[in-house]
N, C-alpha and C positions, 0 to 999 in steps of 0.2 A: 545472509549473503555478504555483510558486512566484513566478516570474516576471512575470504575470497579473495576480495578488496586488498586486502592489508598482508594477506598469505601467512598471516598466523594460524595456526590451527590445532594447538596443543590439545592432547588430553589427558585429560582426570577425571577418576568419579570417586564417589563416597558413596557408600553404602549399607543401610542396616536392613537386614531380614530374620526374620522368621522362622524359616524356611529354604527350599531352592530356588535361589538369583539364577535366571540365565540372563547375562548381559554381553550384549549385541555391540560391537565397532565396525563403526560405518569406516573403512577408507577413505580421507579425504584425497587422498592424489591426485587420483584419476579427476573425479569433482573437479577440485582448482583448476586441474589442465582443460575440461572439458569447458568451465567460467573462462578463463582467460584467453580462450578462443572465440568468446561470443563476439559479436559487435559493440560496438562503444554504446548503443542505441541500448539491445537490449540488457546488459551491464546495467545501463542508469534506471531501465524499467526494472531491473531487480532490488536494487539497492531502493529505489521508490517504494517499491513495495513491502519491504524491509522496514525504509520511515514509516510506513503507512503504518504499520501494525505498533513501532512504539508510541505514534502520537496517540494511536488511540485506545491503547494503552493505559499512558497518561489522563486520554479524557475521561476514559471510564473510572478511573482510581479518584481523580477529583471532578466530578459531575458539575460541580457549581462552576460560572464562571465569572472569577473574581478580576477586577480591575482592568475591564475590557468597556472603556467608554463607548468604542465604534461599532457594538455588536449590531444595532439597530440599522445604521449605516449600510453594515453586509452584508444583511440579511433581505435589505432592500435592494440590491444591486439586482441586472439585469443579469442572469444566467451565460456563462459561456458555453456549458454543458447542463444542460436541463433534465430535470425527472421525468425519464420516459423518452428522452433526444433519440431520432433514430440513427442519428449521426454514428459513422464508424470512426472515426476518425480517433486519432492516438495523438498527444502532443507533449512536448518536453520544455518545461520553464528555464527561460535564459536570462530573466531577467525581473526585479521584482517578485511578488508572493501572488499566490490566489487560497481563495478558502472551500473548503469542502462543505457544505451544508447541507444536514440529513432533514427531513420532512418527517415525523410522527404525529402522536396523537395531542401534542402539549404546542404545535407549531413547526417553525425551523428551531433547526439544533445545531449551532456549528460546531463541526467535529472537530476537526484543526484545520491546520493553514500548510498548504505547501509552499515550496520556495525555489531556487533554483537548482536545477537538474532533477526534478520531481517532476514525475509523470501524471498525468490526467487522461481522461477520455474514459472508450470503450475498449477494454483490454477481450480481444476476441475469444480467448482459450478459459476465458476464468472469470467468476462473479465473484467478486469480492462483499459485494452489499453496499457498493458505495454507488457511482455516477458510471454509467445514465440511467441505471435502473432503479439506484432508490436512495439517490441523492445530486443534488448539484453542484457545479462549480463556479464561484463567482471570481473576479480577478482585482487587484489593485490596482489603481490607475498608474501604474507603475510597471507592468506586465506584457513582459513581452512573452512569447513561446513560438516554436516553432514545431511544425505537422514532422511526426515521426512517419518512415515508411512500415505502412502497416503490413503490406503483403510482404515484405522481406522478415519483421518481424514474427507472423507464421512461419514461413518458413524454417527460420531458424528453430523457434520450439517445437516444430513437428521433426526436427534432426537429434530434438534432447535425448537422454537417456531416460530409460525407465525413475532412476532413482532421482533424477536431478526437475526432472518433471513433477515424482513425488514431493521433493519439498518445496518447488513452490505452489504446487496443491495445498500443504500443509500450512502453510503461511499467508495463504488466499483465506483460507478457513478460519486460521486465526483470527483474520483482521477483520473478516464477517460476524463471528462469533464475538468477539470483545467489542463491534461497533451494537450488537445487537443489547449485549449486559449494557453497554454507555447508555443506548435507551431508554431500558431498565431502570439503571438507578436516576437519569434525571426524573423518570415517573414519581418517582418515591418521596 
């Protein structure tokens, strides 16, 4: 979604086969026009989710975590969004970081850290595998946020388009699927 953002959208591919390539170009035009019409709200819920997927990413690539004295500190905080919260509610960082923190079989796991214009909560249409169902969020004393409107937010993604819908299914999945290898390899 990052992409979007910036209105770059070149393309290229390389390819070697075997055999019969059929390769598929996605039109981005329509896309961007259909992105730069969204609201500012859900814009930054995309682009969040976007972060979500390289932080964790990142965590999964290196499991260990090095040179993090205050891990024990955040891990001990009191939950803004808790495992299991029935809370609906959707909010957006304005200020300061908060930490994502997964719950497995070895303890808490802190996934990464978001920061400002990063979204949190219960995102309604999509389970990422993070918070409120199978992970928390704790905040820096430093942390501000403010309640995004969540019924405008449906709304808007129940007006998406089929394909625009699909990727960020696909990117929901993503970030489920690579939080879940993170688990994985800190088991190991």
């Amino acid at each position: 979604f990052t992409t979007f953002l910036f209105g770059s959208y070149a393309r290229t591919a390389t390819a070697s086969a075997a055999g019969e390539v059929y390769l598929g170009l996605l039109n981005t035009t329509p896309i961007y026009r259909e992105y730069a019409a969204l609201s500012t709200d859900f814009r930054m819920l995309l682009l969040s989710l976007s972060n979500r997927l390289t932080k964790i990413t990142k965590r999964a690539v290196n499991p260990t975590i090095n040179g993090r004295s205050d891990i024990k500190s955040i891990c001990s905080k009191t939950p803004i969004v808790g495992i299991g919260s029935p809370s609906e509610d959707l909010f957006a960082i304005t200020e300061g970081s908060a930490y994502v923190l997964g719950s497995g079989q070895m303890g808490i796991l802190p996934l990464f850290t978001l920061e400002k214009n990063d979204v949190f909560g219960h995102l309604p249409f999509m389970d990422i595998g993070h918070e409120p169902n199978c992970a928390s969020v704790v905040g820096s004393r430093t942390l501000k946020a403010r309640r995004l409107n969540i019924e405008k937010i449906k709304t808007e993604y129940k007006h998406l388009s089929r394909t625009f819908k699909g990727l960020m299914e696909s990117t929901a999945s993503c970030v489920s699927l690579t939080t879940k290898e993170a688990y994985r390899l800190v088991r190991q």
